[in-house]
N, C-alpha and C positions, 0 to 999 in steps of 0.2 A: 273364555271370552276376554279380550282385549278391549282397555281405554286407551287411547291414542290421539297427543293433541301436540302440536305443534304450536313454537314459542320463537319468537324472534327476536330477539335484544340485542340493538347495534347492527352488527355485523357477523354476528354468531346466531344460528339455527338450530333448538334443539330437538329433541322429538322425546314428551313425556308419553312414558308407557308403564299399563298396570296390569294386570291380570286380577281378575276378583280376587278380592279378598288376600293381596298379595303387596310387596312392597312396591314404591315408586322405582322405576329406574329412568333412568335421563340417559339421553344417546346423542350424542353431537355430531351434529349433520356438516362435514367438510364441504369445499368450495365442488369438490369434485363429483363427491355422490350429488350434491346438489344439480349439477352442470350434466349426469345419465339421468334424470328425470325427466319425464314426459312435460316440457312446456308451458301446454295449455292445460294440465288438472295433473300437476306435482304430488300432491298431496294423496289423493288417489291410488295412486303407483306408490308411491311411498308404502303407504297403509298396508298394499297387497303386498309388500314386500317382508313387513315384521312376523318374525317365527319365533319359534322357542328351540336354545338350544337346551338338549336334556342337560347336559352337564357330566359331572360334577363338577362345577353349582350349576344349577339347573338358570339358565337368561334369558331374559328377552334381547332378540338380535336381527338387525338387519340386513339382506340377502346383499352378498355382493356380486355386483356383474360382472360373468369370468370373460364372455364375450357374445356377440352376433352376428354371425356372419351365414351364408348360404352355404349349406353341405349336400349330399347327396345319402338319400337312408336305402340301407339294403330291405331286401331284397330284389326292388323293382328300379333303384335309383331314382326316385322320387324325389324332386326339388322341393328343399323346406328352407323358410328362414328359420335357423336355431341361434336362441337366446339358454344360458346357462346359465341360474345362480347357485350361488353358494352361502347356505347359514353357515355352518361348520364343515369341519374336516369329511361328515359322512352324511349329511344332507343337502339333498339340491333342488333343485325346481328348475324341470328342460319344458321350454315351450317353445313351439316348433309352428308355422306358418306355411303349410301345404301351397307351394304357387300355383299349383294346377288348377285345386278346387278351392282356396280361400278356405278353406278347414286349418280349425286351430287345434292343435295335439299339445296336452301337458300331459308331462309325468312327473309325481312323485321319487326320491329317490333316495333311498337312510339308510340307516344304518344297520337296520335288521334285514334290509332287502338287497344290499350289497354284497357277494360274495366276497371271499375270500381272497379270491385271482384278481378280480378287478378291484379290492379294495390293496392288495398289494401295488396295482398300476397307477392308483391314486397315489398312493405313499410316494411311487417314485420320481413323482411329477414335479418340476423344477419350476415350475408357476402358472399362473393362468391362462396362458395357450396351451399349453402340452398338457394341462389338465382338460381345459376342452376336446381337445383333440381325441384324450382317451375317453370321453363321456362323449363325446360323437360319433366315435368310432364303433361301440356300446351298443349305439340306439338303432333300431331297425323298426319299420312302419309294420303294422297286421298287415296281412293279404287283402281286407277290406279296406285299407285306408285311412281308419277312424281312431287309431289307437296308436299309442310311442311305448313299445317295448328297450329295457333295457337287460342287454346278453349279461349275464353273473348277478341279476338282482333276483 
């Protein structure tokens, strides 16, 4: 469990976060993460956004947005909007916006459940489009529709 409270002073935004029984850590909210926030309930999204990366050392950290844009998922070519963050090097968060049916698809995606081959594809990835693009390319829909598989997790 997470405390999570936002602090403004000036022109700087930070974001206090604790974990029970754990130390404080302070995260400093740039002009930009600020500016991918949702609007009308920033805070919100924010909040959904803080993970822990295992480490070593073990933090608290917030996801960044590698991008969103509209892809097409195998097997059916099924229009989704996909969003893709990233805590660390082997964790991510794919949520995915079915246009057909308004069905929303997350998945999970770490480091224990990353292959080998696709966590080589990550490695090779020169920044945050070509790393989407390999985490796109990854994802395929169930046959029913309801689920975001990723190929090597």
């Amino acid at each position: 469990m997470l405390k999570l409270e936002v602090y403004r002073n000036g022109e700087a935004t930070e974001l206090h976060a604790c974990e029970v029984g754990g130390e404080l850590t302070i995260i400093p909210l740039g002009a930009e993460m600020l500016k991918d926030l949702d609007q009308q309930d920033p805070w919100t999204e924010l909040f959904s956004r803080v993970g822990v990366s295992p480490g070593p050392p073990r933090r608290l950290v917030v996801s960044s947005l590698l991008g969103r844009r509209e892809v097409n998922l195998q097997p059916s070519g099924t229009a989704v909007i996909l969003g893709i963050y990233r805590w660390d090097q082997r964790r991510f968060f794919l949520s995915g916006l079915d246009l057909a049916s308004q069905l929303l698809l997350d998945l999970v995606a770490k480091e224990d459940t990353i292959s080998a081959e696709l966590g080589a594809q990550i490695d090779a990835c020169s920044g945050d489009s070509a790393l989407f693009d390999v985490l796109a390319a990854s994802l395929s829909l169930e046959a029913d529709g309801t689920q975001l598989t990723l190929s090597g997790a």
